[in-house]
C-alpha positions in Angstrom: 14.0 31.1 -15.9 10.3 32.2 -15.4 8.8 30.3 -17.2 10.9 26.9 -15.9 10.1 28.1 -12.6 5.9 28.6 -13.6 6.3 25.2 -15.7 7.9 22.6 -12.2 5.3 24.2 -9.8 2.6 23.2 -12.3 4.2 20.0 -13.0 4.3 19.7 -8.9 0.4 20.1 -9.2 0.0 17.7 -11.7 1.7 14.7 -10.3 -0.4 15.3 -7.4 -3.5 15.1 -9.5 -2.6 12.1 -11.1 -2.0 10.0 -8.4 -4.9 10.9 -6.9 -6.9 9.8 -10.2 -4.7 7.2 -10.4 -5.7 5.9 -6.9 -9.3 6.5 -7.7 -9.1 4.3 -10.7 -7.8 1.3 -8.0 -10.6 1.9 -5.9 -12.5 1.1 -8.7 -11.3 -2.6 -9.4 -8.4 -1.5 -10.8 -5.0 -2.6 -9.1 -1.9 -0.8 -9.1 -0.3 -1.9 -11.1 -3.5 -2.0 -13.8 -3.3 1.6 -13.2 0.1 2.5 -13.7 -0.1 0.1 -17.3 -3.1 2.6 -18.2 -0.8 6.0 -17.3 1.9 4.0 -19.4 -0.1 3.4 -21.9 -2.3 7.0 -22.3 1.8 9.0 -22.4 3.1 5.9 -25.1 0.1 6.7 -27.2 0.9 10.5 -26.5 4.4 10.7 -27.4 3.9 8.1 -29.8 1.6 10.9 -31.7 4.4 13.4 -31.6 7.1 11.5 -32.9 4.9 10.2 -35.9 4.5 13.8 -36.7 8.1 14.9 -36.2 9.0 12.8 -39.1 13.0 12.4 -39.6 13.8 13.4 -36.5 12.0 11.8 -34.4 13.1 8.2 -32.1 11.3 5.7 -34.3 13.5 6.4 -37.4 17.0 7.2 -34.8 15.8 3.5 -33.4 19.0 2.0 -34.1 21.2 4.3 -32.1 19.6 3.5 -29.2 21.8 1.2 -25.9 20.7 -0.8 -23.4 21.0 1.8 -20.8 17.9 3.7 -22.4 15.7 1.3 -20.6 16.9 3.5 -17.3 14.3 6.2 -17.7 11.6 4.5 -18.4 12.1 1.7 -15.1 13.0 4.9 -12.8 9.7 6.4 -14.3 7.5 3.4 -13.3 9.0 3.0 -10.2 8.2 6.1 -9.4 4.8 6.1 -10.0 4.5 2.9 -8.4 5.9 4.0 -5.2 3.6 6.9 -5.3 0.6 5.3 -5.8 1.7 3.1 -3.0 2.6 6.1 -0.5 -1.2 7.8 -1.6 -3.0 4.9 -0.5 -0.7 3.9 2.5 0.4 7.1 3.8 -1.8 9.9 2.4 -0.9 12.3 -0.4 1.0 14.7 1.5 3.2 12.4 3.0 4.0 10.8 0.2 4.5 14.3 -1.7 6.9 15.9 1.0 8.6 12.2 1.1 9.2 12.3 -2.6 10.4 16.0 -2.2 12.8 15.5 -0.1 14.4 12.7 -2.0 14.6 14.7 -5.0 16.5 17.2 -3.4 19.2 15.0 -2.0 19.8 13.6 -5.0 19.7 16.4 -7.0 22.2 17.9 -4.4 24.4 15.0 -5.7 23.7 15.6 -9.2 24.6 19.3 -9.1 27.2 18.3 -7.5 29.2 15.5 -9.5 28.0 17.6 -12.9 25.2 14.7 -13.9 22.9 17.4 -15.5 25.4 19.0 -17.2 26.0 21.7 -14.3 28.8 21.9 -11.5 27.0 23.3 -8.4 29.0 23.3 -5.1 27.1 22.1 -1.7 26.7 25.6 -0.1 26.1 26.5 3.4 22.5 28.1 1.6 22.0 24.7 -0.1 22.9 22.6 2.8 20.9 24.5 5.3 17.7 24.5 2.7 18.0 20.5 2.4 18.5 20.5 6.1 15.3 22.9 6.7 13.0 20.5 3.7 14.5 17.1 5.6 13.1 18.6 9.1 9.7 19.5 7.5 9.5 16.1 5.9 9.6 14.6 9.3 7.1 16.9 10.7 4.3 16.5 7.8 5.1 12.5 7.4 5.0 11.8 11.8 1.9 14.1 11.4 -1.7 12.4 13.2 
């Protein structure tokens, strides 16, 4: 659990970085979406690379297997990254960041609870409280001057 815990906070940080490159790169002539092709592009050439050298096991020879519904991921994904570009360069980096928090946790609230992720966790007072207290903060840092 450590290390999960030491691996999402530095994830955290490294979204943050990124859109903030990622913005830099529009302000130099890039749009956003130009931007968002090039982040596609730089992890498809990444993970690309790793499945190459995985061999067997690896998606391009399990191709056939895959459904429609695979797509998912990947449209989530950009959205994502669009609508965090958008919120850097509309609304700052911190409101966009606590915005983006905050729906995480409701819907992961509603993934622990219906069992999405493979685990059953109930909506505790602890949990709901917590939400409650991150939903409050949210409204503080995004009404911010």
């Amino acid at each position: 659990m450590p290390n999960a815990i030491g691996l999402s906070l530095l994830a955290g940080m490294a979204l943050v970085m990124q859109n903030a490159v990622m913005v830099a790169m529009t302000g130099r002539g890039l749009s956003l979406t130009g931007a968002l092709l090039c982040n596609s592009l730089v992890g498809l050439l990444i993970l690309s690379a790793v499945e190459l050298y995985r061999g067997e096991s690896g998606l391009f020879q399990q191709w056939g297997r895959a459904e429609l519904w695979f797509v998912v991921p990947g449209v989530l994904g950009t959205f994502f990254v669009f609508a965090s570009l958008f919120g850097y360069r509309t609304q700052g980096s911190a409101a966009t960041i606590v915005l983006i928090i905050t729906g995480q946790i409701v819907a992961g609230l509603l993934l622990d609870r219906l069992g999405w992720a493979g685990i059953v966790r109930e909506l505790s007072v602890q949990r709901l409280l917590g939400t409650a207290l991150v939903i409050g903060g949210a409204v503080l840092v995004a009404r911010a001057p």
